[in-house]
N, C-alpha and C positions, 0 to 999 in steps of 0.2 A: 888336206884333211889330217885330222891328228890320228895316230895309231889310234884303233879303239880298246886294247889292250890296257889304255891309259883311265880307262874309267871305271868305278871299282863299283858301279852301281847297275849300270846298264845287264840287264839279262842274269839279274841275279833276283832270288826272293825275299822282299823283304819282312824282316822280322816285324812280329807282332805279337806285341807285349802284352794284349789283349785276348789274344786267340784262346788260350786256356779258358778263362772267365766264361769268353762264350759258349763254347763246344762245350762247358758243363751247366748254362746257365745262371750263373750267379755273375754276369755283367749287369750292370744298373744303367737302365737309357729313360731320356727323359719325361718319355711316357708312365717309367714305374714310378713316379715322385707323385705323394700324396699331400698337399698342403693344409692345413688348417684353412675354412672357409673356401675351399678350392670347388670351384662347382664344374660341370662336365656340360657338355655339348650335345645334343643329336641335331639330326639334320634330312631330311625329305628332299629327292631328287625329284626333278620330274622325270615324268613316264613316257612323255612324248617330244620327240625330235624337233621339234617348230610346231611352236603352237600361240594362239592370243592368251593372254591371261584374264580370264573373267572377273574372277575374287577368288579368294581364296578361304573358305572357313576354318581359323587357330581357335574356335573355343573347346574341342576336344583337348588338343593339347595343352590350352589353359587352365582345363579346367584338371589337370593329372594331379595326384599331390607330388606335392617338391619341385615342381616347375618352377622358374624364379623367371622364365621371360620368354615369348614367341615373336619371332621377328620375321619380317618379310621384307624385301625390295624397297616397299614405300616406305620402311623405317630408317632408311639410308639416305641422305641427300644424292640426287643425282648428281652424275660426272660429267661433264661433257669433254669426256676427255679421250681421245680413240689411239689405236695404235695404230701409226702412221703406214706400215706394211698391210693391216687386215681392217674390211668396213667395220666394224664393231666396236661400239663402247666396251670399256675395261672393267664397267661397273659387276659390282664381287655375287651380288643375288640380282635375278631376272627382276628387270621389271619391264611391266606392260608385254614384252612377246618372249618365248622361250627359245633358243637360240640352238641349243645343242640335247641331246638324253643327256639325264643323268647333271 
Protein backbone atom coordinates (compact mmCIF):
# COMPACT_ATOMS: atom_id res chain seq x y z
CA UNK A 1 0.00 0.00 0.00
CA UNK A 2 1.36 3.32 -0.89
CA UNK A 3 2.11 5.87 1.99
CA UNK A 4 -1.15 7.74 2.23
CA UNK A 5 0.85 10.89 2.93
CA UNK A 6 1.39 10.60 -0.89
CA UNK A 7 -2.09 12.03 -1.78
CA UNK A 8 -2.64 15.54 -1.52
CA UNK A 9 -6.48 15.21 -1.64
CA UNK A 10 -7.64 12.69 0.60
CA UNK A 11 -9.02 14.25 4.01
CA UNK A 12 -8.69 17.58 2.80
CA UNK A 13 -11.80 20.15 2.01
CA UNK A 14 -12.39 20.99 -1.15
CA UNK A 15 -12.57 24.32 -2.38
CA UNK A 16 -15.53 25.86 -3.64
CA UNK A 17 -15.62 28.47 -5.99
CA UNK A 18 -19.24 28.74 -5.66
CA UNK A 19 -19.76 28.81 -1.94
CA UNK A 20 -19.83 32.61 -1.77
CA UNK A 21 -22.66 33.03 -4.49
CA UNK A 22 -24.67 30.71 -2.59
CA UNK A 23 -24.36 31.61 1.12
CA UNK A 24 -25.40 35.06 -0.21
CA UNK A 25 -27.87 34.10 -2.85
CA UNK A 26 -26.94 35.40 -5.95
CA UNK A 27 -26.06 31.67 -7.44
CA UNK A 28 -28.26 31.19 -10.67
CA UNK A 29 -29.68 27.18 -11.00
CA UNK A 30 -31.57 26.09 -13.52
CA UNK A 31 -34.78 26.54 -12.12
CA UNK A 32 -34.30 30.53 -11.94
CA UNK A 33 -33.93 30.63 -15.99
CA UNK A 34 -37.08 32.32 -17.53
CA UNK A 35 -37.40 31.65 -21.34
CA UNK A 36 -39.47 33.37 -23.74
CA UNK A 37 -42.55 31.01 -24.53
CA UNK A 38 -41.45 28.98 -21.55
CA UNK A 39 -44.62 27.44 -19.96
CA UNK A 40 -44.56 25.74 -16.24
CA UNK A 41 -45.90 22.57 -15.10
CA UNK A 42 -48.39 21.44 -12.19
CA UNK A 43 -49.13 18.12 -11.36
CA UNK A 44 -52.01 16.20 -9.01
CA UNK A 45 -50.69 13.14 -6.91
CA UNK A 46 -52.80 10.82 -5.91
CA UNK A 47 -54.34 10.44 -2.51
CA UNK A 48 -54.44 6.98 -2.17
CA UNK A 49 -51.84 3.96 -1.87
CA UNK A 50 -53.44 1.44 -4.39
CA UNK A 51 -56.33 2.08 -5.86
CA UNK A 52 -58.42 1.32 -9.60
CA UNK A 53 -58.63 4.29 -11.68
CA UNK A 54 -62.20 4.98 -12.58
CA UNK A 55 -61.96 8.40 -14.69
CA UNK A 56 -60.70 10.97 -14.02
CA UNK A 57 -62.46 14.66 -14.50
CA UNK A 58 -59.62 17.51 -16.21
CA UNK A 59 -62.29 19.83 -17.29
CA UNK A 60 -61.84 22.07 -14.09
CA UNK A 61 -58.36 22.23 -15.07
CA UNK A 62 -59.22 22.88 -18.72
CA UNK A 63 -61.26 25.08 -18.22
CA UNK A 64 -58.37 27.49 -15.88
CA UNK A 65 -57.27 30.51 -18.07
CA UNK A 66 -53.70 30.01 -19.35
CA UNK A 67 -53.72 26.18 -19.28
CA UNK A 68 -52.12 25.20 -22.52
CA UNK A 69 -52.78 21.22 -21.80
CA UNK A 70 -54.23 18.37 -19.13
CA UNK A 71 -52.75 15.08 -19.42
CA UNK A 72 -53.32 11.88 -17.96
CA UNK A 73 -51.80 8.09 -18.30
CA UNK A 74 -54.12 7.45 -21.41
CA UNK A 75 -52.38 10.40 -23.29
CA UNK A 76 -49.14 8.26 -23.16
CA UNK A 77 -48.77 5.26 -25.15
CA UNK A 78 -48.36 2.43 -22.96
CA UNK A 79 -44.90 0.56 -22.10
CA UNK A 80 -44.72 -2.67 -21.78
CA UNK A 81 -41.66 -2.55 -20.62
CA UNK A 82 -40.89 -3.67 -16.61
CA UNK A 83 -37.74 -3.49 -14.66
CA UNK A 84 -36.35 -6.80 -14.48
CA UNK A 85 -35.64 -6.53 -10.44
CA UNK A 86 -39.31 -5.17 -9.44
CA UNK A 87 -43.25 -6.40 -10.92
CA UNK A 88 -44.09 -2.96 -12.23
CA UNK A 89 -44.17 -1.26 -15.42
CA UNK A 90 -41.80 1.83 -15.76
CA UNK A 91 -44.71 3.70 -17.31
CA UNK A 92 -44.14 7.84 -16.02
CA UNK A 93 -48.32 8.50 -15.08
CA UNK A 94 -50.60 5.69 -13.49
CA UNK A 95 -52.72 4.00 -15.71
CA UNK A 96 -55.65 1.93 -15.09
CA UNK A 97 -54.47 1.02 -11.02
CA UNK A 98 -52.53 3.41 -8.70
CA UNK A 99 -49.43 1.78 -7.54
CA UNK A 100 -47.94 3.97 -4.80
CA UNK A 101 -49.24 7.76 -2.64
CA UNK A 102 -48.34 10.37 -4.10
Amino acid sequence: MENPKTYKWVGTRPIRHDGYDKVVGKARFAADLNLPGQLHAAYLRSPHAHANIVSIDTSKAESMPGVKAVVTGDDFPALDITDPDHDVSINVLARGTVLYHG
